[in-house]
N, CA, C and O atoms as a Maestro MAE file, in Angstrom:
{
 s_m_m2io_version
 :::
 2.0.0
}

f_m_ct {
 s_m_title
 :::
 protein
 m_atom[280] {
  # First column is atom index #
  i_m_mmod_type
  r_m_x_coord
  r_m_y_coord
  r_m_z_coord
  i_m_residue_number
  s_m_chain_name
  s_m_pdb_residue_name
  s_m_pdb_atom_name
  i_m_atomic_number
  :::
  1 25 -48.976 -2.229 -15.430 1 A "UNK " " N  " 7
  2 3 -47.916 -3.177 -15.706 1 A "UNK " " CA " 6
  3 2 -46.714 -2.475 -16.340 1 A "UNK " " C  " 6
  4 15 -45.631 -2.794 -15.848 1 A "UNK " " O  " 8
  5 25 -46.690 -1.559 -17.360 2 A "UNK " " N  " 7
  6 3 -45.679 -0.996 -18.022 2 A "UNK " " CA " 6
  7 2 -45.692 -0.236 -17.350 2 A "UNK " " C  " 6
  8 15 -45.953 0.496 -18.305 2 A "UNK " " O  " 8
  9 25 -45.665 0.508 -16.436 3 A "UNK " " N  " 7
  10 3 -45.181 1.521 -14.947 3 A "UNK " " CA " 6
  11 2 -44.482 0.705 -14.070 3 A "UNK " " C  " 6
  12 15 -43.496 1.249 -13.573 3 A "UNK " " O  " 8
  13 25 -44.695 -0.419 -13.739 4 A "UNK " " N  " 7
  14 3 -44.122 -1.360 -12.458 4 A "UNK " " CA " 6
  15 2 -42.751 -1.765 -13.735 4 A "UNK " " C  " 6
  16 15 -41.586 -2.015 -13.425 4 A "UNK " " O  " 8
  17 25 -43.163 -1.741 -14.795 5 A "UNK " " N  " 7
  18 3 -41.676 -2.010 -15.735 5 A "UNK " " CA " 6
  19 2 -40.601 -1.237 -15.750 5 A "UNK " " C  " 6
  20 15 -39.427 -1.605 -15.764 5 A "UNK " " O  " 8
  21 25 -41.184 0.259 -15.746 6 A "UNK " " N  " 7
  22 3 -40.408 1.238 -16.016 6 A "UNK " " CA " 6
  23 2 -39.640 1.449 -14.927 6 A "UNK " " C  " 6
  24 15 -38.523 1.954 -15.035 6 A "UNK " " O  " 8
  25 25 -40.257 1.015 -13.539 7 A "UNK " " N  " 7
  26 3 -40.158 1.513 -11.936 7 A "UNK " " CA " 6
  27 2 -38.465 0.662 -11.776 7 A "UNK " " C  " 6
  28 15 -37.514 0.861 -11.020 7 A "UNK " " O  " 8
  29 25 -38.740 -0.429 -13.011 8 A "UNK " " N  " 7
  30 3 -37.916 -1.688 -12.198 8 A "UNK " " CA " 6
  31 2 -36.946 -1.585 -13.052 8 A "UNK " " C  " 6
  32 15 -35.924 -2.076 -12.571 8 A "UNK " " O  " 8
  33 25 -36.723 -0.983 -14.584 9 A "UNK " " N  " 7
  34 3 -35.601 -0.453 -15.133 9 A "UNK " " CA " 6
  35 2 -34.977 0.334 -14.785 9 A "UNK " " C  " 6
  36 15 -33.793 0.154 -15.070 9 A "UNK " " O  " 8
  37 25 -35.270 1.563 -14.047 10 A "UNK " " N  " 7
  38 3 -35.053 2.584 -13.874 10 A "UNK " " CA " 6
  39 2 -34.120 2.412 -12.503 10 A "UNK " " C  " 6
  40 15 -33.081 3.020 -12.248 10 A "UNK " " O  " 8
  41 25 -34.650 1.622 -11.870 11 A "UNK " " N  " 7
  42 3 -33.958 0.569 -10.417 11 A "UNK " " CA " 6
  43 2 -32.668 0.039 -10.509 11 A "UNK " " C  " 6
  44 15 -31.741 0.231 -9.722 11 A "UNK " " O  " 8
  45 25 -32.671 -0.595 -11.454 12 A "UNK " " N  " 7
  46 3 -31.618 -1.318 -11.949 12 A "UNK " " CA " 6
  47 2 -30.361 -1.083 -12.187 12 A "UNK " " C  " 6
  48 15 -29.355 -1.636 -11.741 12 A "UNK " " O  " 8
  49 25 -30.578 0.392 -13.446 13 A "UNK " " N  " 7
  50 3 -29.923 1.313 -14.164 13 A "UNK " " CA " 6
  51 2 -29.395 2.162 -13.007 13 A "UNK " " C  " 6
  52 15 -28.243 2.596 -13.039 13 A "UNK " " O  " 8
  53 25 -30.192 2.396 -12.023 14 A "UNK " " N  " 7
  54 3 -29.468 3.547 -10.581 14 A "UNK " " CA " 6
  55 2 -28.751 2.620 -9.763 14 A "UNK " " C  " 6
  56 15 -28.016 3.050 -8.874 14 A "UNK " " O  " 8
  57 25 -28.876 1.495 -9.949 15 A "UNK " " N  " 7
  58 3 -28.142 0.703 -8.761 15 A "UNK " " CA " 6
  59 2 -26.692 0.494 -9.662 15 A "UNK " " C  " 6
  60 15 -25.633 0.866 -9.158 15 A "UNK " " O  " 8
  61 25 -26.718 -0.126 -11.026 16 A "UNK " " N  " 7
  62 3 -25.739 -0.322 -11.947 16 A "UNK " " CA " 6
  63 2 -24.942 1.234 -11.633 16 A "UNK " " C  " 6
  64 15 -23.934 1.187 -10.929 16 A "UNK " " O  " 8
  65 25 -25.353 2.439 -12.101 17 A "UNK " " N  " 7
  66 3 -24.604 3.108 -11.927 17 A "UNK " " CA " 6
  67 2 -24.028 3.658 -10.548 17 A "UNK " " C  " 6
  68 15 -23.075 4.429 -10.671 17 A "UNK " " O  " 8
  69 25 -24.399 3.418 -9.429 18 A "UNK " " N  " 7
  70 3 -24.331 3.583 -8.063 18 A "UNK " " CA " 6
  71 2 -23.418 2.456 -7.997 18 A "UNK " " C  " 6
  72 15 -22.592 2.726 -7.126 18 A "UNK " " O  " 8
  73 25 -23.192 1.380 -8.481 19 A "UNK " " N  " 7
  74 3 -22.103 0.521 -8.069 19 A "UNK " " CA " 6
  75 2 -20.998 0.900 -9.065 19 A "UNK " " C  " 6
  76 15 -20.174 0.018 -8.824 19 A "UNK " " O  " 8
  77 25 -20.554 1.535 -9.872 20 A "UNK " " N  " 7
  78 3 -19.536 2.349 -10.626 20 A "UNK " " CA " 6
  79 2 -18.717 3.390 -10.350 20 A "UNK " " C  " 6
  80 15 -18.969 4.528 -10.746 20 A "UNK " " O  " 8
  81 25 -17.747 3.110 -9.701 21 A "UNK " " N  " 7
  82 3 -17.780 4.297 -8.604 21 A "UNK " " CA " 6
  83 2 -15.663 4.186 -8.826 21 A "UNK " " C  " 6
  84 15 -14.949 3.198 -9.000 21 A "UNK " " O  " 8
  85 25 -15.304 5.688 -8.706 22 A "UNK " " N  " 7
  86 3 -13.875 5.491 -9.474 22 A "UNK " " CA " 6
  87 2 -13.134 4.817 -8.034 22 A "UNK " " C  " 6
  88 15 -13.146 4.991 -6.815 22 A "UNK " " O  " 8
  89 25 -12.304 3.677 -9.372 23 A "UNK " " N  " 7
  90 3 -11.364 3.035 -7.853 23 A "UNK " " CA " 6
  91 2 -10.397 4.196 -7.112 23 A "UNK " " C  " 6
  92 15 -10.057 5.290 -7.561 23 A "UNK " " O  " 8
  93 25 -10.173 3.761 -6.210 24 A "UNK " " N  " 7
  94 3 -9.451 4.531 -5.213 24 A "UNK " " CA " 6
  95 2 -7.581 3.706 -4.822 24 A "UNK " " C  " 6
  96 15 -7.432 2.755 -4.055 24 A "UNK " " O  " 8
  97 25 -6.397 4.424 -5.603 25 A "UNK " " N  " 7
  98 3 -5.405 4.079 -5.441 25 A "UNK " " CA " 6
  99 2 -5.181 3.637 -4.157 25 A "UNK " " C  " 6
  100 15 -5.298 4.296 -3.124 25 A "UNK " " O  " 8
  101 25 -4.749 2.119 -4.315 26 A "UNK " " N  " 7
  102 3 -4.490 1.418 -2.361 26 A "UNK " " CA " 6
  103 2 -2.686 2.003 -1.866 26 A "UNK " " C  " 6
  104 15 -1.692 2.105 -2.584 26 A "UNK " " O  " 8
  105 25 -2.791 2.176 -0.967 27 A "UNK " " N  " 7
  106 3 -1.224 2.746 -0.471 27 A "UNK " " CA " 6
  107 2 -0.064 1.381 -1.071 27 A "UNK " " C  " 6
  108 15 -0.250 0.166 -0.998 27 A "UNK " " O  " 8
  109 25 0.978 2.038 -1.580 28 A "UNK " " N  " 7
  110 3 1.940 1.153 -2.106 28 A "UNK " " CA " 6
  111 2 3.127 0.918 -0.699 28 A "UNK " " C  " 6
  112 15 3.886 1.810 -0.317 28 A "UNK " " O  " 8
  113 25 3.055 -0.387 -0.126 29 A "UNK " " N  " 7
  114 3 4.100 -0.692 1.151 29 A "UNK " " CA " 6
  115 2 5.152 -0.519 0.448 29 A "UNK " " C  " 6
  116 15 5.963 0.269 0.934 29 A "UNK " " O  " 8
  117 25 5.415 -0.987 -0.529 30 A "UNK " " N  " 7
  118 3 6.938 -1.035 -1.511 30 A "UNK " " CA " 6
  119 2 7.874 0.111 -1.650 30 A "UNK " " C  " 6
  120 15 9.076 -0.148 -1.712 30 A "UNK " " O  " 8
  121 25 7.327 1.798 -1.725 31 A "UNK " " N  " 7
  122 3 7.759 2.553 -2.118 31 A "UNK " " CA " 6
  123 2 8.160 3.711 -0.752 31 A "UNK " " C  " 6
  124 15 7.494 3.798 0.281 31 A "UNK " " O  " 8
  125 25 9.147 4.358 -1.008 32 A "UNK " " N  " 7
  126 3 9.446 5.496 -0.002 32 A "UNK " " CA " 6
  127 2 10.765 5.585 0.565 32 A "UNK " " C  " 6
  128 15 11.589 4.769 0.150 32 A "UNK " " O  " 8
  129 25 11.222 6.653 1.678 33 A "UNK " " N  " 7
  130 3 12.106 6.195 2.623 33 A "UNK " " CA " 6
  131 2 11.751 5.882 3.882 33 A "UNK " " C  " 6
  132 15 10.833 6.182 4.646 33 A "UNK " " O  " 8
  133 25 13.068 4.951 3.913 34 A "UNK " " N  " 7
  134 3 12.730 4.432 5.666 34 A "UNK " " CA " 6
  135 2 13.953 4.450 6.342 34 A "UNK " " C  " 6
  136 15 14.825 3.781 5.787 34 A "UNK " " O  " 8
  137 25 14.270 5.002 7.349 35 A "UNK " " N  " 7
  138 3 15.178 4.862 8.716 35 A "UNK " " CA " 6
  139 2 15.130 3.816 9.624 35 A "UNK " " C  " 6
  140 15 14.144 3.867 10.359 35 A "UNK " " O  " 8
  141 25 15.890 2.872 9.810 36 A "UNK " " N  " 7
  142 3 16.175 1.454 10.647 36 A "UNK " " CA " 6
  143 2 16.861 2.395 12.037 36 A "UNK " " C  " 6
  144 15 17.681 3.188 11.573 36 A "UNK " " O  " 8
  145 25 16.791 2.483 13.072 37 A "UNK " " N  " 7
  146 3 17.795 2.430 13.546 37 A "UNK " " CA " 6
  147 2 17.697 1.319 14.742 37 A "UNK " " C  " 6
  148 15 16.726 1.069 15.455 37 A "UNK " " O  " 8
  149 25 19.161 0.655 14.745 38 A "UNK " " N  " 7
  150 3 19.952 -0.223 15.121 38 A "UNK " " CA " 6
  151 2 20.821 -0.555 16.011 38 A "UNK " " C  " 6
  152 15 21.841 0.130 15.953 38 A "UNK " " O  " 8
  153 25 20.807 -1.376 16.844 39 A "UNK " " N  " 7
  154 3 22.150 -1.627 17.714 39 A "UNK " " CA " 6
  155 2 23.315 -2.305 17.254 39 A "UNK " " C  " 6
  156 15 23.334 -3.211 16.421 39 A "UNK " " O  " 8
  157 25 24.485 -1.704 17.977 40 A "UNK " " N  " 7
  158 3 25.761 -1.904 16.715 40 A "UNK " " CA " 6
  159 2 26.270 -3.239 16.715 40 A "UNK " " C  " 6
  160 15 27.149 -3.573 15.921 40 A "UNK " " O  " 8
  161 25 25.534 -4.409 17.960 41 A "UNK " " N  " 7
  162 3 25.403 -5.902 17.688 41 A "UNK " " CA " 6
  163 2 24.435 -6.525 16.500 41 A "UNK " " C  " 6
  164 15 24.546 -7.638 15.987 41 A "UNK " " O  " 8
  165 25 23.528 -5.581 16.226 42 A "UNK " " N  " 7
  166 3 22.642 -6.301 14.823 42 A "UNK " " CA " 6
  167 2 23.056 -5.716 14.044 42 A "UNK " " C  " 6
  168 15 23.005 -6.382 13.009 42 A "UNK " " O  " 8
  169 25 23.720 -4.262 13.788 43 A "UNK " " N  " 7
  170 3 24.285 -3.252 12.580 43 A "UNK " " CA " 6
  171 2 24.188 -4.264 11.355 43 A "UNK " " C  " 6
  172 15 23.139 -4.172 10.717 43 A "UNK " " O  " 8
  173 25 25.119 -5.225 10.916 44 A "UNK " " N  " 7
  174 3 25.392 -5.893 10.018 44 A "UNK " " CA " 6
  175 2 24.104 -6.969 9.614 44 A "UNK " " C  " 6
  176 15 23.882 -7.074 8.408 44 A "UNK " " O  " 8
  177 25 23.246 -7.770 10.553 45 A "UNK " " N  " 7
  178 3 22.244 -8.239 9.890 45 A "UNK " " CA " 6
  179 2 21.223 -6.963 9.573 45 A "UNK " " C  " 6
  180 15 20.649 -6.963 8.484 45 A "UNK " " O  " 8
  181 25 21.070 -6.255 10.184 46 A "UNK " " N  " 7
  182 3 20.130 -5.425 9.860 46 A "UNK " " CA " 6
  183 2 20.471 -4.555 8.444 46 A "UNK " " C  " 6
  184 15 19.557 -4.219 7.692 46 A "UNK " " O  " 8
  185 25 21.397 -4.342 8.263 47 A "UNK " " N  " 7
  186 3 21.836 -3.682 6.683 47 A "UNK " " CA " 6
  187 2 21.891 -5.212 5.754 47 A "UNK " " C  " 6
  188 15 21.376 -5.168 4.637 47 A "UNK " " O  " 8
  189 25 22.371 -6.246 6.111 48 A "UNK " " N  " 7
  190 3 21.765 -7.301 4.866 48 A "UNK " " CA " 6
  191 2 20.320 -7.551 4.478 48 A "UNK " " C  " 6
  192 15 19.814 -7.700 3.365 48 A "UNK " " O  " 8
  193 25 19.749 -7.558 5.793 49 A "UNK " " N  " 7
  194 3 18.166 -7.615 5.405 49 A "UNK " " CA " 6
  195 2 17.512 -6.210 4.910 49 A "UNK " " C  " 6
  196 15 16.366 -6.251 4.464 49 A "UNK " " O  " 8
  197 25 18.118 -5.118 4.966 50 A "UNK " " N  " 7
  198 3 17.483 -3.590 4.551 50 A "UNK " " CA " 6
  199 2 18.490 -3.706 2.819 50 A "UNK " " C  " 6
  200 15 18.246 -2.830 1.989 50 A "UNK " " O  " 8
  201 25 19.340 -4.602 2.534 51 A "UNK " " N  " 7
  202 3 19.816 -4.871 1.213 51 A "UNK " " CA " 6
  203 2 19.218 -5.436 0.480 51 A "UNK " " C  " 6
  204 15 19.016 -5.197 -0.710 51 A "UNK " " O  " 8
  205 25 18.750 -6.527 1.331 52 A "UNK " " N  " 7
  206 3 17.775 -7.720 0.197 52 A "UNK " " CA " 6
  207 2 16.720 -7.127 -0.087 52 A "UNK " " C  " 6
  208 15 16.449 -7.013 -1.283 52 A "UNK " " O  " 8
  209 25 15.706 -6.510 1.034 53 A "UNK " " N  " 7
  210 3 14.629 -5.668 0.493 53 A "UNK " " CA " 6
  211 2 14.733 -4.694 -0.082 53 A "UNK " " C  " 6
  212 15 13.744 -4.400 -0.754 53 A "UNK " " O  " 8
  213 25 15.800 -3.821 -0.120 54 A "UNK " " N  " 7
  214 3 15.918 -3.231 -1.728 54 A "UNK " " CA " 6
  215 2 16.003 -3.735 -3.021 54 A "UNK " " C  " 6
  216 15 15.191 -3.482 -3.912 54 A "UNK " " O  " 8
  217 25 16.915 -4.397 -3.120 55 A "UNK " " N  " 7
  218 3 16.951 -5.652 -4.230 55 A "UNK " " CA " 6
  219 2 15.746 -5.838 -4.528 55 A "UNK " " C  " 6
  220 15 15.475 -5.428 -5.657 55 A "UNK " " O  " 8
  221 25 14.627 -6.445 -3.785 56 A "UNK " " N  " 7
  222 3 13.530 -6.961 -4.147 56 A "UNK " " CA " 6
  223 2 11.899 -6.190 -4.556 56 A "UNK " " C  " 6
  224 15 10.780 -6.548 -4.926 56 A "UNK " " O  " 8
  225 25 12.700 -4.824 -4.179 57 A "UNK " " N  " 7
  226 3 11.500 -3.383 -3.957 57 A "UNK " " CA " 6
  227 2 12.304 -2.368 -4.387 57 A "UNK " " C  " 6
  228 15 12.553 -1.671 -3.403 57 A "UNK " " O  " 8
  229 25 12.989 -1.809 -5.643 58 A "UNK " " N  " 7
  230 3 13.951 -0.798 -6.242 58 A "UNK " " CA " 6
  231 2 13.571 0.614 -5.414 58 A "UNK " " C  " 6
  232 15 14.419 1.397 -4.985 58 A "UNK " " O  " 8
  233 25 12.222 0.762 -5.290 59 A "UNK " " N  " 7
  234 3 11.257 2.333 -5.254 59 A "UNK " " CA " 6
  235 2 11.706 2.604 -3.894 59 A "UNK " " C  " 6
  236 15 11.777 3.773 -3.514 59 A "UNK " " O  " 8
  237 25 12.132 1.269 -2.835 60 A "UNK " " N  " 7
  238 3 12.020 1.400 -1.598 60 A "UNK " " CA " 6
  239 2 13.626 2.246 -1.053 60 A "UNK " " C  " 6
  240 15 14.636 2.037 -1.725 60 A "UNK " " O  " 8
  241 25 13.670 2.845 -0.248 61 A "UNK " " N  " 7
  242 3 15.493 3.418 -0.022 61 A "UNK " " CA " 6
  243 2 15.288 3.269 1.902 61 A "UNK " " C  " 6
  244 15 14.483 3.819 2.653 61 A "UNK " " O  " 8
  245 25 16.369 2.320 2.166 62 A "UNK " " N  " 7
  246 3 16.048 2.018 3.694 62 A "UNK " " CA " 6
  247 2 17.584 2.579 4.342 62 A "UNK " " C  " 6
  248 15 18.682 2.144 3.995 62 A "UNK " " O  " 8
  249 25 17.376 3.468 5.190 63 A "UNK " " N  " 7
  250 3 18.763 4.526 5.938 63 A "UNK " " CA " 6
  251 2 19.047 3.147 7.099 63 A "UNK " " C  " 6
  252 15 18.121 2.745 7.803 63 A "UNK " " O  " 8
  253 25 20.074 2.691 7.145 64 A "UNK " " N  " 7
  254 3 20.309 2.257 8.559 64 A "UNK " " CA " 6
  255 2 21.221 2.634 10.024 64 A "UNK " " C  " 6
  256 15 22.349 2.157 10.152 64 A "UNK " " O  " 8
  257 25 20.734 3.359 10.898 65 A "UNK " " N  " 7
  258 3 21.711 4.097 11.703 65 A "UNK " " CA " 6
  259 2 22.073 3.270 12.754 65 A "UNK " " C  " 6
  260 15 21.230 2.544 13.281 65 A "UNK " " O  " 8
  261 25 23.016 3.290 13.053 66 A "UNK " " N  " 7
  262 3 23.478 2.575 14.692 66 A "UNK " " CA " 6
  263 2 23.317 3.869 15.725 66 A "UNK " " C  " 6
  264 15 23.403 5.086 15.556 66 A "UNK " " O  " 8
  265 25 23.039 3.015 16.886 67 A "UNK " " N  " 7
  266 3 22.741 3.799 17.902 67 A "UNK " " CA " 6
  267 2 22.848 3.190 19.250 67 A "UNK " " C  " 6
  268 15 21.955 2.389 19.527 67 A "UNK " " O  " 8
  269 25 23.839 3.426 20.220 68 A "UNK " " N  " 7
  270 3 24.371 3.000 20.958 68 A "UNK " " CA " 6
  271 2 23.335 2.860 22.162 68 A "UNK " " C  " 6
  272 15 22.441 3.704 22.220 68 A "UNK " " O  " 8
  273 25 23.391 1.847 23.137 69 A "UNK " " N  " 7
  274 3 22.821 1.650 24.139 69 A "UNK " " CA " 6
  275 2 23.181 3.071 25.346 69 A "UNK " " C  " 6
  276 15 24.264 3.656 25.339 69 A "UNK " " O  " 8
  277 25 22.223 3.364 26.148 70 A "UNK " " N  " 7
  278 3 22.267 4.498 27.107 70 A "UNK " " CA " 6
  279 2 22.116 3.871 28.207 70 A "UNK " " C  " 6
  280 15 22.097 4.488 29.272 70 A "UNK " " O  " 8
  :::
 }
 m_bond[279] {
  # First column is bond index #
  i_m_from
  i_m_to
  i_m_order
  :::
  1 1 2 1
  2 2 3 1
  3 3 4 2
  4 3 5 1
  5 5 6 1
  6 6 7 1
  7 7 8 2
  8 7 9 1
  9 9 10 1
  10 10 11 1
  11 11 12 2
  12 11 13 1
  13 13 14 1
  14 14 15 1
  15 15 16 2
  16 15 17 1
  17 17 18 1
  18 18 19 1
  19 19 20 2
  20 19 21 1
  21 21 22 1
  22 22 23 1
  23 23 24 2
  24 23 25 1
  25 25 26 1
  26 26 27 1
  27 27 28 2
  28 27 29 1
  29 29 30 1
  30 30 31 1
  31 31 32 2
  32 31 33 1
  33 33 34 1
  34 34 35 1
  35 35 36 2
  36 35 37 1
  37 37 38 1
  38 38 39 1
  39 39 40 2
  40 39 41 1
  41 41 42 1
  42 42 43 1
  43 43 44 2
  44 43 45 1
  45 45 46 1
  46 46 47 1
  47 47 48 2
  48 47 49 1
  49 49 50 1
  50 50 51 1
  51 51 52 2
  52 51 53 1
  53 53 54 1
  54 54 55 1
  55 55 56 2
  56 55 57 1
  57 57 58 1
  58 58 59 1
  59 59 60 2
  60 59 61 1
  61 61 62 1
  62 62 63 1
  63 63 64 2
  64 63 65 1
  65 65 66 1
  66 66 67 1
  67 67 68 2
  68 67 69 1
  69 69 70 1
  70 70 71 1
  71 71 72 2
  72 71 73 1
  73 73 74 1
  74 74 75 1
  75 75 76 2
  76 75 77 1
  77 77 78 1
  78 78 79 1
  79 79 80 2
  80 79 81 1
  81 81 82 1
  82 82 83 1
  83 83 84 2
  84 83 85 1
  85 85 86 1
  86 86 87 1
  87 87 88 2
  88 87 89 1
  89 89 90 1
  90 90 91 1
  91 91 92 2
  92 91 93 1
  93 93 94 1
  94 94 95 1
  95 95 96 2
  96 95 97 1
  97 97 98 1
  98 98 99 1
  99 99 100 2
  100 99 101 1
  101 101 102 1
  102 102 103 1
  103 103 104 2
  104 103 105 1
  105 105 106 1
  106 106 107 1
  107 107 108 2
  108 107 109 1
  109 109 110 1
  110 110 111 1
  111 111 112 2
  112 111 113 1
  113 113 114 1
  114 114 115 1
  115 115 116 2
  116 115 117 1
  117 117 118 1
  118 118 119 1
  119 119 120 2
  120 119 121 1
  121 121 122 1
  122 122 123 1
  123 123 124 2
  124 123 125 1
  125 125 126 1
  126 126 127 1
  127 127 128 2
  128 127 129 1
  129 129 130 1
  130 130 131 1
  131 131 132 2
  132 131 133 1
  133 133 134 1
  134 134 135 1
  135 135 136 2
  136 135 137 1
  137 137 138 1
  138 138 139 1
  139 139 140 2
  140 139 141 1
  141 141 142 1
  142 142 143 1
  143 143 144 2
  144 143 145 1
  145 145 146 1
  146 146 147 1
  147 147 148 2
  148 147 149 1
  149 149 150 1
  150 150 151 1
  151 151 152 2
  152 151 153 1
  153 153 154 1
  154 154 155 1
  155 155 156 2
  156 155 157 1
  157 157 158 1
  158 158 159 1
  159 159 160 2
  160 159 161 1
  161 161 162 1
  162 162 163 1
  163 163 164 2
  164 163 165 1
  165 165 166 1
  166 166 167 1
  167 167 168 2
  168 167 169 1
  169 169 170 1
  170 170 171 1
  171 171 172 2
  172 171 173 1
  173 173 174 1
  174 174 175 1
  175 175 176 2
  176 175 177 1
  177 177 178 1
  178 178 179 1
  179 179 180 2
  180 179 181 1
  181 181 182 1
  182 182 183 1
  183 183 184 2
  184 183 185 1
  185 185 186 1
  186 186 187 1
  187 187 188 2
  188 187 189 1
  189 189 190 1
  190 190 191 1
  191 191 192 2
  192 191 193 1
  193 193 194 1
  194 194 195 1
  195 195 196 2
  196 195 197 1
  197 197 198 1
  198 198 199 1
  199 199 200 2
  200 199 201 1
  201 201 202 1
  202 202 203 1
  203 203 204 2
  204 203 205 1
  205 205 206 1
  206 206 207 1
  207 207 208 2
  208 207 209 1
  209 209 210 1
  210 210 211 1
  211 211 212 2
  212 211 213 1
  213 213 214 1
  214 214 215 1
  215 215 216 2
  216 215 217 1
  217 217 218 1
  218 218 219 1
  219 219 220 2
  220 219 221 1
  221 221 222 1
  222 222 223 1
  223 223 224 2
  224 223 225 1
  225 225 226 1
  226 226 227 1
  227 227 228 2
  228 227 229 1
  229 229 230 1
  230 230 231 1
  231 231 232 2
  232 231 233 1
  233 233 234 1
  234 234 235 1
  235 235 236 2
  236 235 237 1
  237 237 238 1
  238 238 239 1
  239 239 240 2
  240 239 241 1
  241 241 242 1
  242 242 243 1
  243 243 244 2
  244 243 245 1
  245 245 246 1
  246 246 247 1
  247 247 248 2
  248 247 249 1
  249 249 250 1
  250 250 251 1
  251 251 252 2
  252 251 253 1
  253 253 254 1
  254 254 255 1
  255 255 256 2
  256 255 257 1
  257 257 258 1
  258 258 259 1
  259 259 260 2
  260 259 261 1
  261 261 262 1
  262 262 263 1
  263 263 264 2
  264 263 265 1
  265 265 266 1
  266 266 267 1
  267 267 268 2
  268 267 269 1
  269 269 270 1
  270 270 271 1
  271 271 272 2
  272 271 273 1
  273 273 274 1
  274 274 275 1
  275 275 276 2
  276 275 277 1
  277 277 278 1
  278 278 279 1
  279 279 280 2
  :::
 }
}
């Protein structure tokens, strides 16, 4: 009986520490640079909306290029 005790502490204690495990930093969408590029009919919404999401995300820096149809 005090062996099947020990069997089942000992169980417990390896599973407790087996579920302890160091968190792992999740990727931040918010932060970095980013390049838009754009046609020079959206140029202007596309730099208000790459404005507001700065505003709303400081870390974030969004390039917006125009680029002409071929």
């Amino acid at each position: 009986m005090k062996n099947s005790f020990k069997i089942a502490v000992v169980f417990v204690l390896g599973m407790m520490l087996a579920g302890c495990k160091k968190e792992e930093k999740s990727p931040s969408y918010h932060k970095g640079d980013l390049t838009i590029f754009t046609d020079e009919s959206f140029q202007s919404v596309t730099e208000a909306l790459a404005d507001g999401y700065m505003i709303n995300y400081p870390e974030t820096r969004i390039k917006v290029e125009t680029k002409k149809k071929t």
